[in-house]
N, C-alpha and C positions, 0 to 999 in steps of 0.2 A: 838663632842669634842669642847669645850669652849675657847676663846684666852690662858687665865693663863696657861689652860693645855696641850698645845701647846707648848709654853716657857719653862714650867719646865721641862717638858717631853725632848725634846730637847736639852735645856740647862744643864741637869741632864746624856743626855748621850753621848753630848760630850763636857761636860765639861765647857760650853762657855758662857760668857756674854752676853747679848741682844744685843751689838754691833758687837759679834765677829759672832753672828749667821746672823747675816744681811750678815758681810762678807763671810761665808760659802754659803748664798743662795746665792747671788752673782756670787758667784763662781762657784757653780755648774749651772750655767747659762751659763759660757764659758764668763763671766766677764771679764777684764783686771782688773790689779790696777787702773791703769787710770780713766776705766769707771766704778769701784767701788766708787771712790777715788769721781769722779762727782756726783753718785747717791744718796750717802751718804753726801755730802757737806763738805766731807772733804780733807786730801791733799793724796796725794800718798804714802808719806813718813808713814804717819799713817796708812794707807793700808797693808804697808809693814810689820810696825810694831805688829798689828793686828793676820797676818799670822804667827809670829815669836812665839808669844804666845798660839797661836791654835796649833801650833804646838808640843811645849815645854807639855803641858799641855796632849794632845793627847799621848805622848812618838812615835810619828808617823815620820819618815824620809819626808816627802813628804805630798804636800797636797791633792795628790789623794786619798790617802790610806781616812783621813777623809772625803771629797767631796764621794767616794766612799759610808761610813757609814752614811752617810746624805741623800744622793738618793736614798739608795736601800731602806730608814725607808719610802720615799715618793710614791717611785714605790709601793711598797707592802699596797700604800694605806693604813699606820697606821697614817700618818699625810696628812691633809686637805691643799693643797699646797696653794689655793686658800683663806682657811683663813688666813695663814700664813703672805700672802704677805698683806692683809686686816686688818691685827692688829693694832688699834689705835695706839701706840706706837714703831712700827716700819714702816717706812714710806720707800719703797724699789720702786726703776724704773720699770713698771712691764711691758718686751716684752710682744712682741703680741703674742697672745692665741696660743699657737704651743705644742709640743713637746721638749722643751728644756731640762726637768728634765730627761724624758727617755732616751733621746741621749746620754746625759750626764753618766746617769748608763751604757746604751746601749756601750759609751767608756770601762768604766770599768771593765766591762766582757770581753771584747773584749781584752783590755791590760790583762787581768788577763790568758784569751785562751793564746795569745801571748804568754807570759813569761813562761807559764808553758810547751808550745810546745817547747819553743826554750830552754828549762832547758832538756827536752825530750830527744833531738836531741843530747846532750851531748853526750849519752851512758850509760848503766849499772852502770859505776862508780859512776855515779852521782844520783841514783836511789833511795838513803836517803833524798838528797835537794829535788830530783821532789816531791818524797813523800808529805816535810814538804813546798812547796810550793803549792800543791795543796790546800791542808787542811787548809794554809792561808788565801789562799782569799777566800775559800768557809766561813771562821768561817769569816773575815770579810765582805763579804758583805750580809750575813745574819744577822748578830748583832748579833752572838751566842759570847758565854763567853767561848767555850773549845769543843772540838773536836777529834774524832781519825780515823785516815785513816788506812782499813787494805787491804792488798792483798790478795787475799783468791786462794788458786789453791785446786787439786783434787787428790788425791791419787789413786794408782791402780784401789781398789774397788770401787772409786766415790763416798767418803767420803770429806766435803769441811775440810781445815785446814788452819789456818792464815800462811802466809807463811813472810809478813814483814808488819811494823805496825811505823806510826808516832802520835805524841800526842800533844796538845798545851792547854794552859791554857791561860787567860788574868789577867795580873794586875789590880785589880780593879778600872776602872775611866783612863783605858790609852789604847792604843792599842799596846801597847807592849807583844809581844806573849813569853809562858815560855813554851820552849821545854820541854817535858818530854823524857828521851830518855832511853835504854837499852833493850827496848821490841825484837829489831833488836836480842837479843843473845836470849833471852827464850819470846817464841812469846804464847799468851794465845791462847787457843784452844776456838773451837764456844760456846761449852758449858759454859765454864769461864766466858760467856759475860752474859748470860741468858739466857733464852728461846727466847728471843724474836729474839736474834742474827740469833739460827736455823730457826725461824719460815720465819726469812728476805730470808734466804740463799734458803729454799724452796717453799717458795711462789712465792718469787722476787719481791715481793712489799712491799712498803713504810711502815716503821710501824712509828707511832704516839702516842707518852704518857703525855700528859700533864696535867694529874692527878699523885699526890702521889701515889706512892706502891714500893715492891719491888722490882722491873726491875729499878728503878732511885738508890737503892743504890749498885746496882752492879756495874751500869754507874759510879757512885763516886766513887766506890773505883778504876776502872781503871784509871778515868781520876785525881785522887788522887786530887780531889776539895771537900770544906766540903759538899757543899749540891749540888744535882741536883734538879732543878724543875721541867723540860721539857727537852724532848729531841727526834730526831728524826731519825732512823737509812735506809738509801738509797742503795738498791743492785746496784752495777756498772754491768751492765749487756755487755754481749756483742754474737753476733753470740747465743742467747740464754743460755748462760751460765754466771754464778755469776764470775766476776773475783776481785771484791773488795766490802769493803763496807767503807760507809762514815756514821759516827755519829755524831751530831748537838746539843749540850746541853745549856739549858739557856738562849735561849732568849728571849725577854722581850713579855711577849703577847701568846708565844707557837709556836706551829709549825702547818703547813697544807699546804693542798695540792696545795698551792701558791708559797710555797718553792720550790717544787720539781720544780714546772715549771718554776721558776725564776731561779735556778742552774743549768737546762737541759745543756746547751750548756759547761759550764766547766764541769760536770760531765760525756758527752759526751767525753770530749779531757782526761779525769783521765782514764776511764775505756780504751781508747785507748792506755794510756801509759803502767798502768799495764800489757794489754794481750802481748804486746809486750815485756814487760820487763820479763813475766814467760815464754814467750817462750824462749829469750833469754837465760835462765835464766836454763831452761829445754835442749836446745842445747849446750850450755855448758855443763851440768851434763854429757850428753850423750857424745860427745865426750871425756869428762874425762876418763869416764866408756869403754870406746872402747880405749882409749891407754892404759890404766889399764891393759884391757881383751890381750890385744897384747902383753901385757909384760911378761902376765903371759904364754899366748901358744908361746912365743920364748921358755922362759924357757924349758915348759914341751915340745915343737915341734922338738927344737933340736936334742933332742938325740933320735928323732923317724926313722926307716929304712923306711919310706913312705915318700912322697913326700906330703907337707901340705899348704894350701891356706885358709885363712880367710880372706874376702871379705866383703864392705858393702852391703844394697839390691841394691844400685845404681851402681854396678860393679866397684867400689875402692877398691883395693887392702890395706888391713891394717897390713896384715904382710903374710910371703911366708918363706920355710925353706928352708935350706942347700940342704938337699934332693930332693927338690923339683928341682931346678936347677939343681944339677946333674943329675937328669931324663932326662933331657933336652940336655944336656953337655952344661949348661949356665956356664960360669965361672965370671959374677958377684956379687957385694956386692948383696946378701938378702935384705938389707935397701935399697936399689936403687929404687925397687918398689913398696913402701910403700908410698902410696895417689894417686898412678897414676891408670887410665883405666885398668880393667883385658884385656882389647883388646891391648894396648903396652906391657905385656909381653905374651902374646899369636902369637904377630907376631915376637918373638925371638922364639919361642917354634919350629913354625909351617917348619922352613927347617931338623929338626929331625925326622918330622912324615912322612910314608909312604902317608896317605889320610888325608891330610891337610882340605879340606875342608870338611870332618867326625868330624875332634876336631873343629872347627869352628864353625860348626851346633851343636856342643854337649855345646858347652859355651856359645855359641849365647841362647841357649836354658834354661840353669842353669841360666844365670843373669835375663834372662825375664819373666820367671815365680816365680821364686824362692822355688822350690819344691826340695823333696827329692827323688835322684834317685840313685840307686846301679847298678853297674854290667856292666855300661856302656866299650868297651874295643875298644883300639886304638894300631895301630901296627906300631914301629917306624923304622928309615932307617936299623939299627944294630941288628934286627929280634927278637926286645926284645917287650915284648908284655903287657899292661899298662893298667890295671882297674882302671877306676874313679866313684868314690862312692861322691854323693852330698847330703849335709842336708840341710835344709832352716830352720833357727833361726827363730823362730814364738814370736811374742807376743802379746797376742792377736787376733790374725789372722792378723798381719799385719808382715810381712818379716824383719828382723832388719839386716840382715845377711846370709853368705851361706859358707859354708866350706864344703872342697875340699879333700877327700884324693885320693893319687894315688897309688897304689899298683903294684910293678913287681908282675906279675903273668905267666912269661914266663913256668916257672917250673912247675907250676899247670897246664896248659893249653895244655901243650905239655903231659903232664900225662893223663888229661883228655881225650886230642884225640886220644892218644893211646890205652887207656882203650875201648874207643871207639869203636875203630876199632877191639878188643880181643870181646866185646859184638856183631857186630855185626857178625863177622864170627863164633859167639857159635854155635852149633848144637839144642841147644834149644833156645826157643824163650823167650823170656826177657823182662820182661817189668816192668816199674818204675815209682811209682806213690807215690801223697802227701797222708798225715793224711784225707784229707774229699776225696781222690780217683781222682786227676785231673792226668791223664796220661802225665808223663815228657820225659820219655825213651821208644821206639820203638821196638826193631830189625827187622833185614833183616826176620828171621827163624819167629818172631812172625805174619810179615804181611802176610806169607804161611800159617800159621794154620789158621787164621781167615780172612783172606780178605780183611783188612785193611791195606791201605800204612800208612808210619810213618808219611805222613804230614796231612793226613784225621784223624789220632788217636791223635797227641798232643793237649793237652790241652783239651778233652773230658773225660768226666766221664768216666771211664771203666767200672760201673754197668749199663751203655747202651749201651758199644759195644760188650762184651762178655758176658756179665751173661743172663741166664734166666729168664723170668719176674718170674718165683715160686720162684727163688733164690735169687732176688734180695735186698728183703728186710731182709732177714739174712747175705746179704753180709754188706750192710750197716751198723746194728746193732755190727758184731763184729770187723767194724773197729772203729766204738764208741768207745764201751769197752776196746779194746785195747787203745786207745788213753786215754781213761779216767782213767782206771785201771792196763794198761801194760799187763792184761791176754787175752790171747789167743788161744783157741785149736788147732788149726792149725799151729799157728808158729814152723816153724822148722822142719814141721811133711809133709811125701811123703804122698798125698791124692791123690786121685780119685773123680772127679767132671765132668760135664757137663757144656760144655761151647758154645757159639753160634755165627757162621759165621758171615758176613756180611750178606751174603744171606736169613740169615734166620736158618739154619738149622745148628743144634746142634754135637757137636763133644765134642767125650771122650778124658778128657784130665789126664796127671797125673802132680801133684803141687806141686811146692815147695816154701812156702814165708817165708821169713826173713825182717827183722828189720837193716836199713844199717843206721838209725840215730836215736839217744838218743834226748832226749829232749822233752821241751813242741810240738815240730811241727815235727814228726818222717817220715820216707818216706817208703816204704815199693817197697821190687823188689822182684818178681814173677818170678822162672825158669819152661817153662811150655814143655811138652812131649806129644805128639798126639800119642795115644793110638789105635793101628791100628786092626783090627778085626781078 
């Protein structure tokens, strides 16, 4: 690169007269006016003056922001610093051979980290500025002409989708940046960008265009400039996942893989702010959605006769019904316990229960697993007797939730046991078993005819404790059928079979089965009569 085209170059993009660029090297030296004001032979006051117009001309607040766009054209090695200072026609103090020019940028990143960390640190509110302060300094201290920052998060299916987006244009010949704004209400999808948008999202690497085609006038119509020539779009990556993308249009020369490494450290602190702002962003939602969800089961919970509890997975309590406390004989507000520990109102609960540390072990147990259990029962001081039924809210395989019903079941229970005790003093022997034959019900009369006590026989197949191995696989097949098709030849009907001890040895029996439940999962009970010689 030749002296002239050094100057122009220079002087073309930022603006400045061969004087005023003496004063910018200068200054990106870490210059004073003073000792500009000396190297130049001129006064301070002209120094000043100098700065006043570089400024004016730039549309810049501040001389970093230019100083900034003068070091990073050096850093990135497009201009010869060493000719620069060697130009016939500008005769500049030149320190000793170091590192000044780096330090110099090496500042400006550094200020540009800062200010976007401590824009960060605001909060969510402020999640439009971080945005359009990131996407500032990245478009100036690349010398790009326009730019757009999106945040990209992931839907259920792990589909990506722009979820908030800033934009900037430059006045041509200033660094005056032209917000684009309204993307914040209808945000363009990956595909709207182009292919090359998805291709970033799944690869996760840098794409590069600095050839004409059709991916630059999609870039221009979003960044609503007439033409693009170049541009380069950078996944914000983070813990292995896309959570933003930055795109870089227009700079003088193109883009490569000197960018990416020159912007590493703020695009490090962007993709940091975003993850933390969609989580934010996503716990919020989620709380919404769970005061939402609690509004609505007051509504429908209230006027439930069960006792109801919905719970976080972390055992907060988000809402508890009327019922539920009177189970208790709690006589507080329902709202009282909404955000607090299920373990604070569990230890109001617990001088109503007969075995306090049985409901203890049964809660202790629902919060820390988060599974779904039925049937569980607790017996309180007033001989009223309490089934707790637990579901665990899944999503995903991950626990979001767990609710609680409580059901009196004093009435059933006491029904049950009595029924009970009519079963086991029948004269025949009885026995109760599921749709695939798992033995649920025993009697006294049944463990005589065959051998079996009721606690060797529950939960056993009954086609191997009583059946014949000849008969077994016809026992089988017509509990099929009947579960599949409802027909049955036996049902209902007094037969005569062969059935077989414990011992071994087989006994005439006479049978009687019926059907005691409808539905997809039917249970069948057996009245059986030993058939004596």
């Amino acid at each position: 690169m030749n002296t002239s085209t050094v100057i122009t170059r220079l002087q073309t993009m930022l603006n400045l007269s061969a004087r005023e660029l003496e004063v910018v090297h200068l200054g990106s030296l870490g210059y004073s006016d003073k000792k500009i004001a000396t190297a130049l032979s001129i006064s301070k006051f002209t120094v000043a003056s100098h700065w006043q117009n570089i400024l004016l001309r730039n549309g810049a607040v501040n001389r970093t922001l230019v100083i900034a766009r003068y070091s990073a054209a050096l850093a990135r090695n497009e201009i010869n610093a060493d000719a620069l200072m060697n130009l016939p026609d500008v005769t500049l103090a030149r320190p000793p051979r170091g590192s000044g020019i780096s330090q110099s940028l090496r500042r400006s990143m550094e200020n540009a980290v800062q200010d976007c960390r401590a824009l960060s640190a605001e909060g969510l509110a402020g999640s439009d500025d971080v945005f359009r302060r990131y996407l500032q300094e990245c478009v100036m201290l690349t010398d790009s002409a326009s730019g757009f920052l999106a945040g990209i998060r992931q839907d259920a299916d792990h589909n990506y989708y722009v979820s908030a987006s800033a934009t900037f244009n430059l006045e041509p010949g200033t660094l005056s940046p032209i917000v684009i704004t309204g993307w914040n209400e209808v945000n363009p999808q990956p595909m709207d960008y182009g292919c090359w948008f998805a291709d970033v999202l799944c690869t996760k690497e840098s794409h590069f265009a600095n050839e004409q085609s059709a991916e630059h006038s999609v870039v221009s119509e979003h960044l609503q400039t007439p033409i693009v020539e170049s541009f380069v779009g950078l996944p914000l990556v983070r813990d292995g996942i896309v959570v933003g993308l930055l795109c870089l249009a227009n700079r003088p020369g193109g883009y490569n893989e000197s960018i990416v490494k020159f912007l590493e450290p703020l695009l490090n602190e962007c993709a940091t702010f975003i993850e933390a702002w969609v989580s934010q962003v996503d716990r919020l939602a989620l709380d919404r959605k769970i005061a939402d969800t609690a509004i609505m089961l007051k509504t429908v919970t209230d006027e439930l006769t069960n006792g109801f509890i919905y719970a976080s997975s972390d055992g907060t309590v988000l809402h508890v019904n009327r019922m539920f406390l009177d189970t208790f004989g709690l006589k507080s507000d329902e709202n009282r316990f909404a955000g607090r520990p299920v373990s604070s109102l569990l230890e109001e609960c617990l001088p109503s229960v007969c075995n306090a540390e049985l409901l203890t072990n049964i809660i202790q147990s629902l919060v820390s697993t988060g599974e779904s259990r039925f049937g569980q029962t607790i017996h309180l001081q007033n001989s009223r007797i309490i089934e707790i039924d637990s579901i665990g809210v899944r999503v995903e395989d991950t626990c979001t939730g767990l609710i609680w019903k409580l059901s009196d079941v004093t009435k059933l229970e006491l029904d049950r046991l009595a029924f009970g005790e009519v079963l086991q003093h029948s004269r025949d022997g009885i026995i109760v078993i599921t749709d695939d034959g798992v033995v649920q019900h025993w009697n006294k009369r049944a463990e005589s005819i065959f051998g079996y006590s009721a606690g060797e026989a529950l939960g056993q197949m009954l086609v191997e404790l009583v059946i014949p191995d000849r008969y077994q696989d016809a026992h089988l097949e017509g509990l099929k059928r009947h579960r599949e098709t409802g027909v049955s030849r036996v049902m209902g009907q007094l037969v005569n079979i062969v059935g077989k001890r414990k011992c071994g040895a087989e006994v005439n029996i006479e049978l009687m089965l019926s059907c005691i439940d409808a539905g997809d999962h039917p249970r069948y009970c057996a009245y059986i009569r030993e058939v004596l010689d």
